[in-house]
N, C-alpha and C positions, 0 to 999 in steps of 0.2 A: 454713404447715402443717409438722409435724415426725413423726416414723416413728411415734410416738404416735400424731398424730389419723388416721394414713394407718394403723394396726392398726386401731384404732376404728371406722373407716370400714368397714375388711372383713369385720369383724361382721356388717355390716349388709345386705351383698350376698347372694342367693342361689344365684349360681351362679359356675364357677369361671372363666367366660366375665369376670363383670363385675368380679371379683378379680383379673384380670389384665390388666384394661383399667385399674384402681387404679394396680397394679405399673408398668403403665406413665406414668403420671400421676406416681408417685414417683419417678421415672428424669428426666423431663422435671426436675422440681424438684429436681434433684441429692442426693434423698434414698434413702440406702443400706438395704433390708428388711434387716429383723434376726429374730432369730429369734421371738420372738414376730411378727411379723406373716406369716411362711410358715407358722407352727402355725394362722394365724387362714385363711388358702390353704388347707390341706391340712383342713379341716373342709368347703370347698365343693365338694370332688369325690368318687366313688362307686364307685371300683377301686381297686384295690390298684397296678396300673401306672398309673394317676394321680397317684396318692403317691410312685410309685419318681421319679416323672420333677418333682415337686416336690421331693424329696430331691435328685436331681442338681442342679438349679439353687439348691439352700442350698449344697452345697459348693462350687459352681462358683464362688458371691458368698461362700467362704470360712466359711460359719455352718455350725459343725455342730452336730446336731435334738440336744434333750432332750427327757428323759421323756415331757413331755408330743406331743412331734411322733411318735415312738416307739409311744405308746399310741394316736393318732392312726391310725395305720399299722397296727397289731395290730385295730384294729377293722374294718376292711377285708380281714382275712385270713379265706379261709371252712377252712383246713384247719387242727389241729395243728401240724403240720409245717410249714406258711408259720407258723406264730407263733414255732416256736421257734427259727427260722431269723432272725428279727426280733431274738429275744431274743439271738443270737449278734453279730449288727451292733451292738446295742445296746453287747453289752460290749466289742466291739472299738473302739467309741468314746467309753469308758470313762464310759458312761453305767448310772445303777444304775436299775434298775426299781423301781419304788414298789407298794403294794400293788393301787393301780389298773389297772398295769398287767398284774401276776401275776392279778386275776380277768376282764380282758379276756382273759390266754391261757386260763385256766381257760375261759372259755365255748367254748371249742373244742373241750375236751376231746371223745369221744364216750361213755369209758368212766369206771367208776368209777376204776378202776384205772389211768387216765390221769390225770385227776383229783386222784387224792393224793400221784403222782409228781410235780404240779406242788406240790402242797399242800408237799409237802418242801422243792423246791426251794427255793419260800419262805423254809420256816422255816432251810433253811441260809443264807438271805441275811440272816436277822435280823430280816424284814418279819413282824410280826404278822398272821394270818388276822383277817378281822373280820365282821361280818353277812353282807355279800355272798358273802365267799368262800365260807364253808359254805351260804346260801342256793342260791349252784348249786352247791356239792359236792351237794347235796341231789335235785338235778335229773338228778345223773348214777346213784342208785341203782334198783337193781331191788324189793328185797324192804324191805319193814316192820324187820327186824331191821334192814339195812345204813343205814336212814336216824334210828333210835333209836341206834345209833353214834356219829353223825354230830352228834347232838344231845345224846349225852354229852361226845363231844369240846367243840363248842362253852359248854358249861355247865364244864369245867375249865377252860377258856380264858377263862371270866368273861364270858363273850358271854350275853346273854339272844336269845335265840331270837326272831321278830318272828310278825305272823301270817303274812306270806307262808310261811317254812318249817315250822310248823304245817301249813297248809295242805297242802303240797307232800309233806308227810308222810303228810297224811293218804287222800293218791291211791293210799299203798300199799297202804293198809290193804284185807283180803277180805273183812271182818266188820263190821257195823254196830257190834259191841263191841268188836274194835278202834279204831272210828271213835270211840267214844264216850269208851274209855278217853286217847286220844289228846287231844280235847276236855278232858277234864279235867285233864289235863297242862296246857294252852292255859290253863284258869280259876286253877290254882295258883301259876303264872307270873305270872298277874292279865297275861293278851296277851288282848282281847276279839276273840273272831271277828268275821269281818267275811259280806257276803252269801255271797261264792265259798265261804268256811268250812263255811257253812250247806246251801248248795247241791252240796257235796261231800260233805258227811253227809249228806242226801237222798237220793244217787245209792246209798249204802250198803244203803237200805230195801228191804224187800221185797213189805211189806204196806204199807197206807195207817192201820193201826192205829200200826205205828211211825212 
């Protein structure tokens, strides 16, 4: 076997217990984990100080994380602030975050305004927003107006909008002709509703005539 089938392998394990019984199985067979197989580690455990103490043992065998171990670790973070504290380690080991990882810190946000401060940061790294990003940009607004924003933005940006943010739009809405007019936005798009679409414009009714 080579670090190859010994990655492969750790795919296949479910916890960080029988990953690390691998790990050692690779040590016996004088084979050195490389950075793709501690990314394939740090996917079987469920803290954030699980991750930290997998990152120590990459540098200890000399590998340091990319993007993707990085994003690995951001999704383990429950605050803001642990993310963008990630995102500072990152660049100190002149690793560049990819869009994946800019809407993994995005889901931390709590505010909008948190939100588009990351949205920024983004765009000053040259990383394109793409569905997701505005999908929970979308997640983080209050009002009907602040999420038709959100959804003019994405339509300059040549993003077509999906039904999930539809949808998500249309939770803001107070008025069944909001909800309606919103829908027909959804049909012009040619983006077909789906059940939750449906059942979110139902919750809009107020009689059993509409």
């Amino acid at each position: 076997p080579n670090v190859m089938t010994y990655s492969t392998l750790l795919t296949k394990v479910r916890t960080e217990g029988e990953g690390r019984a691998i790990f050692a199985e690779m040590s016996k067979d004088g084979i050195t984990p490389n950075v793709v197989t501690y990314n394939a580690l740090l996917t079987k455990v469920n803290t954030l100080n699980e991750c930290r103490a997998i990152f120590a043992d990459m540098r200890s065998d000399g590998i340091v994380p990319n993007v993707v171990s990085y994003t690995t670790l951001l999704d383990k973070v429950r605050t803001l602030d642990e993310g963008r504290a990630i995102f500072t380690d990152m660049r100190n080991d002149k690793v560049r975050p990819d869009d994946f990882a800019y809407n993994t810190l995005l889901a931390k946000a709590q505010t909008l305004e948190e939100a588009r401060a990351i949205l920024d940061d983004m765009r000053n790294d040259k990383i394109k927003p793409d569905v997701v990003t505005y999908s929970t940009l979308l997640d983080k607004v209050k009002t009907l107006d602040e999420g038709r924003t959100i959804l003019a933005d994405m339509r300059n940006n040549s993003i077509k909008p999906e039904v999930y943010a539809y949808t998500t739009l249309l939770n803001k809405t107070q008025t069944l002709g909001e909800a309606r007019a919103i829908l027909g936005d959804m049909r012009n798009d040619k983006v077909k509703p789906d059940v939750v679409t449906y059942t979110t414009l139902l919750n809009k009714t107020k009689t059993l005539e509409e």
